[in-house]
Backbone bond lengths (Angstrom), bond angles and torsions (degrees), N, CA, C in turn:
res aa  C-N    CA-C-N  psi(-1)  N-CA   C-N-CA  omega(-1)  CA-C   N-CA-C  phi
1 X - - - 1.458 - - 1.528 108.66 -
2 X 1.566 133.83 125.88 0.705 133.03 -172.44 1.685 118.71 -82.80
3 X 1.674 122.49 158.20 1.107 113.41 -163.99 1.583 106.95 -59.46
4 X 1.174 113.10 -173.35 1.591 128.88 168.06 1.588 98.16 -69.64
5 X 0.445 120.18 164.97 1.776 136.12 155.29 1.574 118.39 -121.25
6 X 1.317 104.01 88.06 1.791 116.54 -173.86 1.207 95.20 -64.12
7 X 1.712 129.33 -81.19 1.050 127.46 -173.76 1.746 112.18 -27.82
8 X 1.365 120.33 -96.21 1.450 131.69 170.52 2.002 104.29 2.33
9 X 1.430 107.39 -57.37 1.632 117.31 -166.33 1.394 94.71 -77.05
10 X 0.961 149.75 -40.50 2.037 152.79 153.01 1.162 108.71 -41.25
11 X 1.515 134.19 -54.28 1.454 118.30 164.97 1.190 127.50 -50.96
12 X 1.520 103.12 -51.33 1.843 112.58 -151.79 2.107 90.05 -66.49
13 X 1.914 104.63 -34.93 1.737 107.29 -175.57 1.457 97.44 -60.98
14 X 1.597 135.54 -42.16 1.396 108.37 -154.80 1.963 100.68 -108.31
15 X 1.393 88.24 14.99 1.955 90.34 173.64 1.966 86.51 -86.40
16 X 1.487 123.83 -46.81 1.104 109.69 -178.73 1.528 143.19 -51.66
17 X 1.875 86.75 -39.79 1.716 98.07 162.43 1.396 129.72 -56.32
18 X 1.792 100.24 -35.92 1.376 86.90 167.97 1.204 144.96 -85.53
19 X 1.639 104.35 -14.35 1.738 114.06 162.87 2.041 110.16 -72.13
20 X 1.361 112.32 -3.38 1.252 102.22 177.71 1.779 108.92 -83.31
21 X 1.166 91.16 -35.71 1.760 116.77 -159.35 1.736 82.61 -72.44
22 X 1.385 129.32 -40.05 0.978 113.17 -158.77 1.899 109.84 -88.70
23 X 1.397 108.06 -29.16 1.475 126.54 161.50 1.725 102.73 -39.80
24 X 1.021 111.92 -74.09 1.547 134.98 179.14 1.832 105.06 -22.72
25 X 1.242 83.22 -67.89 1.981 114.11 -162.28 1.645 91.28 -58.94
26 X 1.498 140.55 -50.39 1.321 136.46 -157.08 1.737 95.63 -120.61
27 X 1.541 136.27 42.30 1.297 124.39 162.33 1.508 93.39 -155.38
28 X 1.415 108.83 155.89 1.489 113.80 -162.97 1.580 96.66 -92.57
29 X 1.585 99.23 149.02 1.629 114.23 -162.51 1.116 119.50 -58.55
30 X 1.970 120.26 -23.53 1.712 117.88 152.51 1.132 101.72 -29.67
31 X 1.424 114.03 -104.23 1.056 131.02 -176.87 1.417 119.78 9.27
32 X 1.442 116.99 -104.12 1.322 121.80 171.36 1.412 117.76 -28.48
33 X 1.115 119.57 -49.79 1.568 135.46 -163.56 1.384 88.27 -59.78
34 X 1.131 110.88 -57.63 1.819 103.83 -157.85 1.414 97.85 -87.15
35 X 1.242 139.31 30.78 1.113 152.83 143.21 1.608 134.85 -89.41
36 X 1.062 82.95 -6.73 1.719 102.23 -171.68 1.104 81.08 -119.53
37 X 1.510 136.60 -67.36 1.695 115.92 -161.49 1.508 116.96 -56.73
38 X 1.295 114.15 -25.45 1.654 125.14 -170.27 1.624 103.47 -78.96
39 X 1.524 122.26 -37.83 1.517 132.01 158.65 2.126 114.49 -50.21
40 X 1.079 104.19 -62.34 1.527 129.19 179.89 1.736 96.28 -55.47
41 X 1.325 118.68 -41.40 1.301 111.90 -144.74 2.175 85.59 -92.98
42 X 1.029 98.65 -23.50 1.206 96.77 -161.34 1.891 105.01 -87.95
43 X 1.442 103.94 -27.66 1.786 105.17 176.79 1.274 106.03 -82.09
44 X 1.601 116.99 2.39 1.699 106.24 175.81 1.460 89.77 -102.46
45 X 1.415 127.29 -45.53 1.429 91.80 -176.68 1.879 127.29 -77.91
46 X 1.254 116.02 8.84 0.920 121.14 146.31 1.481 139.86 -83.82
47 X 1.269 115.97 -10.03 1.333 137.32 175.27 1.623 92.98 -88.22
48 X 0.828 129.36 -32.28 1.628 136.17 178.44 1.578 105.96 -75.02
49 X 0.969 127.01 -67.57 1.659 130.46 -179.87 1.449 94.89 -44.62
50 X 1.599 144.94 -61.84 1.292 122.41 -178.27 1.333 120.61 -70.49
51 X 1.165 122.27 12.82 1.598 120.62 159.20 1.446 121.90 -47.60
């Protein structure tokens, strides 16, 4: 099994921040917002079913 690749997993995380940051910056804050709550809303009720 080959190692992890730390480095490789640090790029691909801060290539994501910047396509988020950049989503953010050019779509109006509805938008996004209720995109994140519909994400958020949905790993709690799945975080809930394995209770």
């Amino acid at each position: 099994m080959p190692a992890f690749d730390f480095e490789k997993n640090r790029k691909e995380r801060m290539e994501f921040v910047r396509k988020w940051a950049e989503y953010v910056r050019t779509h109006p804050d509805k938008e996004w917002s209720s995109q994140q709550k519909d994400l958020i809303d949905s790993q709690l009720k799945n975080a809930n079913k394995k209770l």
